[in-house]
PDB file of N, CA, C and O in Angstrom:
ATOM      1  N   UNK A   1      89.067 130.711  66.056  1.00  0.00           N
ATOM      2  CA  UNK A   1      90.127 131.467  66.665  1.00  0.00           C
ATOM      3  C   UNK A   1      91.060 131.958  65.561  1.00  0.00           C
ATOM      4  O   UNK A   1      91.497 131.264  64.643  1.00  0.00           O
ATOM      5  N   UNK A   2      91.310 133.281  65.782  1.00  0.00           N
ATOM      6  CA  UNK A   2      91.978 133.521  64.310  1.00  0.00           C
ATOM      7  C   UNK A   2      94.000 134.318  64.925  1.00  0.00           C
ATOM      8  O   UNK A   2      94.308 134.720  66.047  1.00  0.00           O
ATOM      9  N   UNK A   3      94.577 134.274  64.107  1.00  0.00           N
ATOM     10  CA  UNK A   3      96.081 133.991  64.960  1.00  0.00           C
ATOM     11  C   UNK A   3      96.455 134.934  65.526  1.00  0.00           C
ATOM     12  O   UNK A   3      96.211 135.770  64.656  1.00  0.00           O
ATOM     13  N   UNK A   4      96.878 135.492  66.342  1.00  0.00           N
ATOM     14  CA  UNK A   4      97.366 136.596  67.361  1.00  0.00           C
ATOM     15  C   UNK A   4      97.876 137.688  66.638  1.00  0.00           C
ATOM     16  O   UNK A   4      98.044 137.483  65.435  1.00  0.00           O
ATOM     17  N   UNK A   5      98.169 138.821  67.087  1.00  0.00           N
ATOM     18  CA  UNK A   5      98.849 139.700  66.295  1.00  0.00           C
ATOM     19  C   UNK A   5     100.102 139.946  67.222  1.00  0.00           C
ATOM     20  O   UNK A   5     100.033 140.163  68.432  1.00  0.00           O
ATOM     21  N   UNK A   6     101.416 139.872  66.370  1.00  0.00           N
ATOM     22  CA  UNK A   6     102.523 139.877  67.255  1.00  0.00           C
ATOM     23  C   UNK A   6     103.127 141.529  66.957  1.00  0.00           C
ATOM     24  O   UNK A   6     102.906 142.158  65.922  1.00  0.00           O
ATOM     25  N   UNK A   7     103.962 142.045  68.179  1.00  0.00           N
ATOM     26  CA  UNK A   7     104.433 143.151  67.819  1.00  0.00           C
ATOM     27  C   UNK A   7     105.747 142.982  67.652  1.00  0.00           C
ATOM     28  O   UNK A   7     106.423 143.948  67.297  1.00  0.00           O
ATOM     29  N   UNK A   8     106.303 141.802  67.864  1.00  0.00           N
ATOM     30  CA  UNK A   8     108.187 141.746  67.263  1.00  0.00           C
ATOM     31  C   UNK A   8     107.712 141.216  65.821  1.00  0.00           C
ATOM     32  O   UNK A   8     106.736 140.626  65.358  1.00  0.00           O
ATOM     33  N   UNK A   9     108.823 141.699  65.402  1.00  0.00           N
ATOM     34  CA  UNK A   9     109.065 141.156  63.796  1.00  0.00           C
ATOM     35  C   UNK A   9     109.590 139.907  63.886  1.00  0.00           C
ATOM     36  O   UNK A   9     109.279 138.909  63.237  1.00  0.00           O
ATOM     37  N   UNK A  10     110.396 140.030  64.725  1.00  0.00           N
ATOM     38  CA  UNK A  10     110.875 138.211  65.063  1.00  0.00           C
ATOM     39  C   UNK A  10     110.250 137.713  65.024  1.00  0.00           C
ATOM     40  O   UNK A  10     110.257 137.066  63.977  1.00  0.00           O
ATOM     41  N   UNK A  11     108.966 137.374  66.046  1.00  0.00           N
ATOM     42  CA  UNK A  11     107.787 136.261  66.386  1.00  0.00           C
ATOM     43  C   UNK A  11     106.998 136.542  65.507  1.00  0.00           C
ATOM     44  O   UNK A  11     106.372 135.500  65.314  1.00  0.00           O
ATOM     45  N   UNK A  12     106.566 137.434  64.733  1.00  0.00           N
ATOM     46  CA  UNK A  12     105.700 137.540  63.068  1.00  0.00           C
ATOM     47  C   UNK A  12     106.538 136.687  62.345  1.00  0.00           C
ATOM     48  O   UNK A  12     106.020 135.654  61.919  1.00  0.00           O
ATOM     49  N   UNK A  13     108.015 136.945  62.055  1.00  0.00           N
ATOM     50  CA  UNK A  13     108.600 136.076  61.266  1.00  0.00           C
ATOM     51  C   UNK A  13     108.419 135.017  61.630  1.00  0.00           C
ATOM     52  O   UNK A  13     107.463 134.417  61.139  1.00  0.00           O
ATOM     53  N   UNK A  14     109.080 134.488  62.426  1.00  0.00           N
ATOM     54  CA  UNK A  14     108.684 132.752  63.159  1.00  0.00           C
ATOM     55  C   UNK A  14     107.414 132.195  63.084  1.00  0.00           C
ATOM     56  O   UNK A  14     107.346 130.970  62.992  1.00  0.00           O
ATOM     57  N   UNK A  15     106.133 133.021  63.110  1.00  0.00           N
ATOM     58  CA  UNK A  15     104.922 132.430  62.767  1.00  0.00           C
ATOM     59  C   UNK A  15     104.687 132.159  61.403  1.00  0.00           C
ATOM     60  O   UNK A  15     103.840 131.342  61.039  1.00  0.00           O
ATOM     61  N   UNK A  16     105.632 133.020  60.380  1.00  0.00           N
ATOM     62  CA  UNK A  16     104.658 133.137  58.952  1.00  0.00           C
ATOM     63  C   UNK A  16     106.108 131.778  58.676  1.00  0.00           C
ATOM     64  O   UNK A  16     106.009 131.004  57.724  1.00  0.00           O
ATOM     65  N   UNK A  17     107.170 131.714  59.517  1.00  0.00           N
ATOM     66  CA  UNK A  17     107.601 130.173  58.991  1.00  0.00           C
ATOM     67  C   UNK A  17     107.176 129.389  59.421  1.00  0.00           C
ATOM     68  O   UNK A  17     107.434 128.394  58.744  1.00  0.00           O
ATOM     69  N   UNK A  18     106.436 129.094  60.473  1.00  0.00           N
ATOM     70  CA  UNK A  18     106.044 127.927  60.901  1.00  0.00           C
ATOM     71  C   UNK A  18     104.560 127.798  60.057  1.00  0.00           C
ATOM     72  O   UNK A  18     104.476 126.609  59.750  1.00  0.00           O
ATOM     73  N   UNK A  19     103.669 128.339  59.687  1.00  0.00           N
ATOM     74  CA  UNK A  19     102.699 128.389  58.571  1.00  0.00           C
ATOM     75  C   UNK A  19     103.495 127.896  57.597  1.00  0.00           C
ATOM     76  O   UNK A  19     103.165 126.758  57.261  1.00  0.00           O
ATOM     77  N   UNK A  20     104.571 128.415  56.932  1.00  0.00           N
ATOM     78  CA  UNK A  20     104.944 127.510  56.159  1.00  0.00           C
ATOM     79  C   UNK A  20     105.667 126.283  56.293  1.00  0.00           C
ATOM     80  O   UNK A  20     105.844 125.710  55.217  1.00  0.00           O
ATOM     81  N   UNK A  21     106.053 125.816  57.123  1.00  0.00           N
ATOM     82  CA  UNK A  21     106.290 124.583  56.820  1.00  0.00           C
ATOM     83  C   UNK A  21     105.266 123.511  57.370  1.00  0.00           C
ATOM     84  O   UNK A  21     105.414 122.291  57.423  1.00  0.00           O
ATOM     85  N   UNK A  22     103.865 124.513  57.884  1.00  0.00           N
ATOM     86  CA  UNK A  22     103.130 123.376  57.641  1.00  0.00           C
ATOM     87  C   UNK A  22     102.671 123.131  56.544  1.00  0.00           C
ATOM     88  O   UNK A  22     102.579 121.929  56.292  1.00  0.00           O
ATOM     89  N   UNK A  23     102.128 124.273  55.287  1.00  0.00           N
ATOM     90  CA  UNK A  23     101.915 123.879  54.151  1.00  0.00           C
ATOM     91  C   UNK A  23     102.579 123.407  53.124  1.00  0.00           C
ATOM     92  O   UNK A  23     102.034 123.226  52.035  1.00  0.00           O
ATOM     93  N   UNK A  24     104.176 123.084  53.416  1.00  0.00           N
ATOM     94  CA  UNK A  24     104.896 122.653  52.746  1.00  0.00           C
ATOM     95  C   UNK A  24     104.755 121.089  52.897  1.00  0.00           C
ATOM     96  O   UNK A  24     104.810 120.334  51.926  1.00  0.00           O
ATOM     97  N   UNK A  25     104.499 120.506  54.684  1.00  0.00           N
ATOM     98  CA  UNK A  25     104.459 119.550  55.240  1.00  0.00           C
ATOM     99  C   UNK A  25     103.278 118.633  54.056  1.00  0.00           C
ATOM    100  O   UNK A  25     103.406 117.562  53.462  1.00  0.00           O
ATOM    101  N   UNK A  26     101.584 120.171  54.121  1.00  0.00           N
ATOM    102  CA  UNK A  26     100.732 119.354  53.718  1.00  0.00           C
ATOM    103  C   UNK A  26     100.670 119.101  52.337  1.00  0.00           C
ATOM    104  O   UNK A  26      99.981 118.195  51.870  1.00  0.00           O
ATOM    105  N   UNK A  27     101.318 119.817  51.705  1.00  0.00           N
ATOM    106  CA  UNK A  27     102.161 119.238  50.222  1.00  0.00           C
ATOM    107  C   UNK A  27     102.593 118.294  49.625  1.00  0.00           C
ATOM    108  O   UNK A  27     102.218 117.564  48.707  1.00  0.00           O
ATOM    109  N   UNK A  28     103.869 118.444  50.591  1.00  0.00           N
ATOM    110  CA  UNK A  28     104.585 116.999  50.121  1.00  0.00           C
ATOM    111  C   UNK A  28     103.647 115.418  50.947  1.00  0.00           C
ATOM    112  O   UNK A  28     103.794 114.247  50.598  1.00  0.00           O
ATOM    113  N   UNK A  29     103.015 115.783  51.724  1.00  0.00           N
ATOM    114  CA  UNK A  29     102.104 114.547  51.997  1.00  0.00           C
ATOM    115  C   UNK A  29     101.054 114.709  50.960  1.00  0.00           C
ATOM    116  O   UNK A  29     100.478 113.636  50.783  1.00  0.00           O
ATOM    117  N   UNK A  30     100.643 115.576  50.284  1.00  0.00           N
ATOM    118  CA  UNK A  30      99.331 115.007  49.072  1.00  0.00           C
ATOM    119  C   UNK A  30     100.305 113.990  47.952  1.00  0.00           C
ATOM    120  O   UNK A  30     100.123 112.819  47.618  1.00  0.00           O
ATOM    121  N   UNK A  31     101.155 114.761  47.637  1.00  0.00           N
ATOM    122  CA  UNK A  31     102.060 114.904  46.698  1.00  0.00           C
ATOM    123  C   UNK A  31     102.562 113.053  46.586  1.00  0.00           C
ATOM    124  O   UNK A  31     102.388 112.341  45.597  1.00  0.00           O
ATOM    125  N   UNK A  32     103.264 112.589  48.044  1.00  0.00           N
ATOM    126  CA  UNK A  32     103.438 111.892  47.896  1.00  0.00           C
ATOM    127  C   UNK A  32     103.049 110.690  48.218  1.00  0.00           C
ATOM    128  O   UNK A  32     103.782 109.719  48.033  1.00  0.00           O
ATOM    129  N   UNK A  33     101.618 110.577  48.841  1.00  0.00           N
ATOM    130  CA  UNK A  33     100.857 109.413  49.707  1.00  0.00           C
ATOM    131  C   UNK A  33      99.483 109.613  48.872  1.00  0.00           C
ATOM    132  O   UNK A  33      99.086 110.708  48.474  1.00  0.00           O
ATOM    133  N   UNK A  34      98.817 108.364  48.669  1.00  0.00           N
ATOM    134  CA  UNK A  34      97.269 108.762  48.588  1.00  0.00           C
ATOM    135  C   UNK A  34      96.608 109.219  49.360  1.00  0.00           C
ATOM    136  O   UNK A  34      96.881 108.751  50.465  1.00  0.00           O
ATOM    137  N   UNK A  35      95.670 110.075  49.396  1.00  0.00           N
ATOM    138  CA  UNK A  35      94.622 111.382  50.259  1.00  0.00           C
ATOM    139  C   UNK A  35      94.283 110.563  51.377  1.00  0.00           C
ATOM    140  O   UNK A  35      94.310 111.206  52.426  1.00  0.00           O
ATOM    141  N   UNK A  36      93.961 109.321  51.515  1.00  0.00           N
ATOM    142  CA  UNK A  36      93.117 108.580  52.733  1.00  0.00           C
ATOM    143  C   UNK A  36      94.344 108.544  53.717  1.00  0.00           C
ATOM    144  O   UNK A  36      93.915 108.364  54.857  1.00  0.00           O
ATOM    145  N   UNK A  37      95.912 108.665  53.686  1.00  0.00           N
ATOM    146  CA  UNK A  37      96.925 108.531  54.478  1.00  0.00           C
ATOM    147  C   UNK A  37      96.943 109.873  55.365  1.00  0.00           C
ATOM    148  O   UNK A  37      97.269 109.936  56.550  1.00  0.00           O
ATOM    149  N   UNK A  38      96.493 111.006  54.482  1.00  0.00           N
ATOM    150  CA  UNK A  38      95.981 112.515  54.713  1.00  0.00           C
ATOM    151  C   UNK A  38      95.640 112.898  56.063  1.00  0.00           C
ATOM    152  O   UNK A  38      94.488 113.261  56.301  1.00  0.00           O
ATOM    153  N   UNK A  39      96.958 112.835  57.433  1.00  0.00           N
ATOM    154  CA  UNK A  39      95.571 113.392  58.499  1.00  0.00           C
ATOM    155  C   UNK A  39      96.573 114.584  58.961  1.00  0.00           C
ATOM    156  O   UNK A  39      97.570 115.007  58.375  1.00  0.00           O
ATOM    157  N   UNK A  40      96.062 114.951  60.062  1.00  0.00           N
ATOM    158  CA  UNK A  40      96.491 116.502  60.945  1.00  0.00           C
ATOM    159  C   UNK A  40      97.736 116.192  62.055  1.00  0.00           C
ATOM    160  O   UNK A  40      98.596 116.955  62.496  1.00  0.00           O
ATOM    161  N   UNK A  41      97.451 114.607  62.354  1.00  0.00           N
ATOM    162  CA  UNK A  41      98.826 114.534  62.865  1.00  0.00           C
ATOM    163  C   UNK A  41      99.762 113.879  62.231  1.00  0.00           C
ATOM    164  O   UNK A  41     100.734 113.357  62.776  1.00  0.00           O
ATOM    165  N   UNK A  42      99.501 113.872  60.981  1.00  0.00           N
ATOM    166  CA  UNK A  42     100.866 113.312  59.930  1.00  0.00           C
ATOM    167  C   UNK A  42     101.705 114.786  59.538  1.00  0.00           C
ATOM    168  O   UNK A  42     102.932 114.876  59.584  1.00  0.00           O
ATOM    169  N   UNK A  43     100.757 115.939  59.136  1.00  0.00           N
ATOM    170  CA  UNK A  43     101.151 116.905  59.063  1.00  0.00           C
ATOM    171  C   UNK A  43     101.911 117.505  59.879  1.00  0.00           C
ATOM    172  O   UNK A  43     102.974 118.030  59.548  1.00  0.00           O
ATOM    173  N   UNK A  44     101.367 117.486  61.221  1.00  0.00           N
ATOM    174  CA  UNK A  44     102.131 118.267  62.388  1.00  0.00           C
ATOM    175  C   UNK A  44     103.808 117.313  62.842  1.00  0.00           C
ATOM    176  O   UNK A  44     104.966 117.601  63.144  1.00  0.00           O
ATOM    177  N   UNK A  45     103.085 116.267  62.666  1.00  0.00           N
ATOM    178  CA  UNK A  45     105.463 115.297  62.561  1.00  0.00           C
ATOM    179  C   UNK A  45     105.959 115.590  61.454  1.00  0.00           C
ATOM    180  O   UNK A  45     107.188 115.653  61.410  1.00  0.00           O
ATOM    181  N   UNK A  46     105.046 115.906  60.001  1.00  0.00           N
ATOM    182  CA  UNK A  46     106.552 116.502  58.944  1.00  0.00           C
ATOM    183  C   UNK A  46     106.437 117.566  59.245  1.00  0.00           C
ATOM    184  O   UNK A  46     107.313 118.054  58.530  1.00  0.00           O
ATOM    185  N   UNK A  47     105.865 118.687  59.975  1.00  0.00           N
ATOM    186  CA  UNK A  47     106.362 119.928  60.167  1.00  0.00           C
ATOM    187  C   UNK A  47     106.762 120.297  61.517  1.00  0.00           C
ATOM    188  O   UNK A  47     106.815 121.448  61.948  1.00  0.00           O
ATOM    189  N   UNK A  48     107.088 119.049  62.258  1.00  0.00           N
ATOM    190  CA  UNK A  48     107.750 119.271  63.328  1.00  0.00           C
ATOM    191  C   UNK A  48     107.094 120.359  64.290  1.00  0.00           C
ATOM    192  O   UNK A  48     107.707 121.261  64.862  1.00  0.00           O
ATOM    193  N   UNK A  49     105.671 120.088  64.360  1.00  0.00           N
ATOM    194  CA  UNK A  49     104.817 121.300  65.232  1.00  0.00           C
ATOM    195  C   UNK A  49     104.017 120.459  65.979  1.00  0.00           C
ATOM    196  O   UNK A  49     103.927 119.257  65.731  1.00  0.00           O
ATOM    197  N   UNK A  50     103.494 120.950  66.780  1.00  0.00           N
ATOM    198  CA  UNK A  50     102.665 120.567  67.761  1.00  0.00           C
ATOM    199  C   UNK A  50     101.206 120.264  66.635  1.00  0.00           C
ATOM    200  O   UNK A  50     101.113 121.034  65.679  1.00  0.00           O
ATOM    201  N   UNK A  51     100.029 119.055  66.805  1.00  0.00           N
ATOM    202  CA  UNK A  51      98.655 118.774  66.117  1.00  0.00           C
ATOM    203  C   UNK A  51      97.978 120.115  66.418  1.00  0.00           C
ATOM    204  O   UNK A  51      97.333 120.630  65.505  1.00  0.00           O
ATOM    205  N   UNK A  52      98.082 120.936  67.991  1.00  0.00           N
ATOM    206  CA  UNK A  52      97.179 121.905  67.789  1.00  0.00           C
ATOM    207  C   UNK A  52      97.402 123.123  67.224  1.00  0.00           C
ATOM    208  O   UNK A  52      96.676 124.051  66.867  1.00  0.00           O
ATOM    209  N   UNK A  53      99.194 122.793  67.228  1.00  0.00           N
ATOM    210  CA  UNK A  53      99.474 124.463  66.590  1.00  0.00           C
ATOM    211  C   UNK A  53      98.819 124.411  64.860  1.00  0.00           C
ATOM    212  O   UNK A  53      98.599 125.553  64.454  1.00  0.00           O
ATOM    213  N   UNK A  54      98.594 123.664  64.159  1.00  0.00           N
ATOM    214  CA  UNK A  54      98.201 123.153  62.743  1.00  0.00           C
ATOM    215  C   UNK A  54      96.445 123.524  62.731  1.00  0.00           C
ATOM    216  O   UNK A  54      95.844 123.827  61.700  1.00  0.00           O
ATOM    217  N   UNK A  55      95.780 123.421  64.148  1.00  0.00           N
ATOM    218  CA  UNK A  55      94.547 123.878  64.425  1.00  0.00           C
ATOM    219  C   UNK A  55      94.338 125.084  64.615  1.00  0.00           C
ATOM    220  O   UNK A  55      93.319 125.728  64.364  1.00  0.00           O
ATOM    221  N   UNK A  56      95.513 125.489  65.161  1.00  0.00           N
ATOM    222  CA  UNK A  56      95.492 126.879  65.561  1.00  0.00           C
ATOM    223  C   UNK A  56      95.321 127.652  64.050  1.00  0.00           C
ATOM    224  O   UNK A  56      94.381 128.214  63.489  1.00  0.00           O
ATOM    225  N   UNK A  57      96.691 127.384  63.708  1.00  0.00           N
ATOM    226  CA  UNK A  57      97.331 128.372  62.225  1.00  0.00           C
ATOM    227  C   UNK A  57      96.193 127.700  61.231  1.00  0.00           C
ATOM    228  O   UNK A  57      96.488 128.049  60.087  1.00  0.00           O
ATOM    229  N   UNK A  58      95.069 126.915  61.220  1.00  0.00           N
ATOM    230  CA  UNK A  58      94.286 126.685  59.820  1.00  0.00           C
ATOM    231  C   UNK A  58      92.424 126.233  60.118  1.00  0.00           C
ATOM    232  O   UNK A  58      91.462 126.005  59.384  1.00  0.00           O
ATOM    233  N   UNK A  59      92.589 126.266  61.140  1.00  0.00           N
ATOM    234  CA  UNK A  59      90.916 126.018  61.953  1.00  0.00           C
ATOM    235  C   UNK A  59      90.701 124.292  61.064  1.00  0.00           C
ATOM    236  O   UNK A  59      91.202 124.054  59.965  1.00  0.00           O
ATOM    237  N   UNK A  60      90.109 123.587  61.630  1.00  0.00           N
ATOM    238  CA  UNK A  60      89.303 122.662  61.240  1.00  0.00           C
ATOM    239  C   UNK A  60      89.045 121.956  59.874  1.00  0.00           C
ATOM    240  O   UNK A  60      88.186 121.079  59.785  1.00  0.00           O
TER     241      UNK A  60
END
């Protein structure tokens, strides 16, 4: 599934931040945990998103 196309600039903006703070999320978790601590719903509580929105915005 690949991500919607929005026609407000608002909700484009709001998506390309919420992309980022999941990759910021999955950052500072490499960064600061060893890789085996590494999962999809550790990511989605430091970025304060829903586990599937993290499925959504990065597939599998």
């Amino acid at each position: 599934m690949s991500p919607r196309a929005y026609r407000s600039q608002k909700r484009l903006a709001a998506a390309g931040e919420t992309r980022g703070r999941i990759l910021e999320a999955a950052r500072s978790l490499l960064a600061a945990d060893p890789p085996v601590t590494f999962t999809i719903d550790a990511v989605a509580e430091r970025a304060d998103v829903a586990r599937m929105t993290v499925y959504y915005r990065f597939g599998s």
